[in-house]
C-alpha positions as a Markdown table, in Angstrom:
| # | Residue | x | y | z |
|---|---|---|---|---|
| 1 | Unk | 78.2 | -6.4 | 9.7 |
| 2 | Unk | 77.9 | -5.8 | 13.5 |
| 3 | Unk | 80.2 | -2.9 | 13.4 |
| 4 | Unk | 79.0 | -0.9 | 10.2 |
| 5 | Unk | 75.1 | -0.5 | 12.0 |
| 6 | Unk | 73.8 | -1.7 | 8.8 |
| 7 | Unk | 70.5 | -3.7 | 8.9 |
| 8 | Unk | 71.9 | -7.1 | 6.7 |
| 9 | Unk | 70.1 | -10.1 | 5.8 |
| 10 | Unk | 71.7 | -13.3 | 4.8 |
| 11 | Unk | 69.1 | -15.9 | 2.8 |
| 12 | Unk | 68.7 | -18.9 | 4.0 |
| 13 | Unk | 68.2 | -21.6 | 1.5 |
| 14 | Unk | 67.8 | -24.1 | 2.9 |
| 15 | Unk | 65.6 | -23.7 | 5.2 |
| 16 | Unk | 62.5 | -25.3 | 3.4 |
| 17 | Unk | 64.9 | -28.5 | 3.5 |
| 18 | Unk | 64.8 | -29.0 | 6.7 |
| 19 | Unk | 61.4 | -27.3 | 8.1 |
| 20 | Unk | 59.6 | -30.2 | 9.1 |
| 21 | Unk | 55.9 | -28.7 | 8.0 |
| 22 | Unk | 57.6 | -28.9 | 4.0 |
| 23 | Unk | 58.5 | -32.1 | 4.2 |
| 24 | Unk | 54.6 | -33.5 | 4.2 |
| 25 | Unk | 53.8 | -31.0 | 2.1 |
| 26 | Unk | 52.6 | -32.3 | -1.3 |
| 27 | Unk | 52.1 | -28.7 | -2.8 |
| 28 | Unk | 55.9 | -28.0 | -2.0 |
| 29 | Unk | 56.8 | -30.8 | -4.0 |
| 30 | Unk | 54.9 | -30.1 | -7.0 |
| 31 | Unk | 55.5 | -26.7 | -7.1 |
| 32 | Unk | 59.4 | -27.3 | -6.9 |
| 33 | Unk | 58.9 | -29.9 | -9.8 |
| 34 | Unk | 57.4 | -27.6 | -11.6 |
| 35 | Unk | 59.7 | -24.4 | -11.2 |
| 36 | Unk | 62.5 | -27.0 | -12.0 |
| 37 | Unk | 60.7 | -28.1 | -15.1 |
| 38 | Unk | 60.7 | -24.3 | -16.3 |
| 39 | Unk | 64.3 | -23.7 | -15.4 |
| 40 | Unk | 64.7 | -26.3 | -17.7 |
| 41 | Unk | 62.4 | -25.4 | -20.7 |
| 42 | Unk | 60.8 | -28.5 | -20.0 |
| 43 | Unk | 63.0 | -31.1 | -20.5 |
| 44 | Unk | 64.1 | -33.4 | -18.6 |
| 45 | Unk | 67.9 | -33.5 | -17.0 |
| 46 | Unk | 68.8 | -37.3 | -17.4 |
| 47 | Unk | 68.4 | -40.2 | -19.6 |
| 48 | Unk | 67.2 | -43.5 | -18.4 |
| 49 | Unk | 68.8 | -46.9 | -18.5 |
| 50 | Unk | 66.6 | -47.5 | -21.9 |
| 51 | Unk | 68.0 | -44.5 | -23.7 |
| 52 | Unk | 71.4 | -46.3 | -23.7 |
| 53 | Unk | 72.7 | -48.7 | -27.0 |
| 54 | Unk | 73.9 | -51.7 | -25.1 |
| 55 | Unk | 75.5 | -54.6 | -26.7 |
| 56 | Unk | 75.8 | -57.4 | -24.4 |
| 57 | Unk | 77.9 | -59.4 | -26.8 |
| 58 | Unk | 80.4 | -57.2 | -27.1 |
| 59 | Unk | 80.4 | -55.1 | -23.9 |
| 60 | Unk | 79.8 | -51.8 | -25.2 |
| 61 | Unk | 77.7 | -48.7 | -24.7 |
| 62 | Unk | 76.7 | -46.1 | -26.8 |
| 63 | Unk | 74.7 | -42.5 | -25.3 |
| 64 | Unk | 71.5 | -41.4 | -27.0 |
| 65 | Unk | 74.0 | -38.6 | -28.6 |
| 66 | Unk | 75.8 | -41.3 | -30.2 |
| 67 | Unk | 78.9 | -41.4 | -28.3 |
| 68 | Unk | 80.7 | -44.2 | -27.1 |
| 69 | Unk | 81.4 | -45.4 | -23.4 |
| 70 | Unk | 83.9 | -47.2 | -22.0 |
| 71 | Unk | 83.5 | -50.3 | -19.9 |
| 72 | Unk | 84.6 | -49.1 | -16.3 |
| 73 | Unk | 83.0 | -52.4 | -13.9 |
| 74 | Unk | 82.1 | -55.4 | -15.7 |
| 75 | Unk | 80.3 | -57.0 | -12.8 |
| 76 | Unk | 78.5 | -55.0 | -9.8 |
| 77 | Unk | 76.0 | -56.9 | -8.0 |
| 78 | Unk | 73.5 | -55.5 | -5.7 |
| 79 | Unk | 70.4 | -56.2 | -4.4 |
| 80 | Unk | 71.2 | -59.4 | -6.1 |
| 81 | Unk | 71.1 | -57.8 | -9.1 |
| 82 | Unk | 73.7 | -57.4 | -11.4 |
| 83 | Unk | 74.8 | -54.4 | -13.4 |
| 84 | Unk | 77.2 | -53.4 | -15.9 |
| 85 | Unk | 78.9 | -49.9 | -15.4 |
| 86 | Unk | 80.5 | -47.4 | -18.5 |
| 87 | Unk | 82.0 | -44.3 | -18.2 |
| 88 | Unk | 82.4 | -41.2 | -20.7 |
| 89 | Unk | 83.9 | -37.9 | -20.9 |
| 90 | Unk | 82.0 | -35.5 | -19.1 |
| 91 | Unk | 82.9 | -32.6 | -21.2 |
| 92 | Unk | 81.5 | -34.5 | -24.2 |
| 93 | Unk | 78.4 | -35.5 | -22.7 |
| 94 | Unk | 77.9 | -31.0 | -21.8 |
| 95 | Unk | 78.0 | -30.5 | -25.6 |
| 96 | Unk | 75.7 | -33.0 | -26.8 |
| 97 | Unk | 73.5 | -32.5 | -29.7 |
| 98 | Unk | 70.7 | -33.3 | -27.4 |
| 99 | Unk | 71.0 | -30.3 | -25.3 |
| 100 | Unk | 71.6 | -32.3 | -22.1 |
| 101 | Unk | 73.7 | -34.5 | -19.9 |
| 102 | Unk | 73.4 | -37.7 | -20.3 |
| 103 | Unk | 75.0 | -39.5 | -17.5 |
């Protein structure tokens, strides 16, 4: 670019990540939600833990879309907490009837 004489720009973006006066800012945030919210017609990205069909009998997990997971950890503790983890095909979860991913 040096050598052409053109006058070039390269974006930096990420430079309201780590300017210091945006991380305080509560206005940034908001905004940022909200342009990520319209990117997104409004819906929101993930499920939570609630939107799941768990059967604690049995082990198994179903998405909000219906499809099942597989068991992938039976036990994780942390915090002292523990947790039971499933797994799913990521490509299925894309082409959900919901619109969204759901992992």
């Amino acid at each position: 670019m040096a050598t052409t004489g053109l006058d070039t720009y390269i974006a930096d973006t990420a430079f309201r990540s780590r300017n210091p006066l945006f991380q305080t800012s509560k206005t940034y945030h908001s905004e940022q939600e909200k342009r990520r919210l319209k990117r997104s017609k409004g819906r929101v990205r993930l499920f939570s833990s609630k939107d799941f069909y768990f059967n604690k009998n049995s082990l198994t997990c179903r998405c909000p879309a219906g499809k099942e997971l597989w068991l992938s950890v039976k036990q994780i503790e942390t915090a002292g907490r523990q947790y039971v983890r499933f797994a799913g095909y990521l490509k299925v979860f894309w082409s959900s009837p919901t619109g969204h991913l759901t992992l």
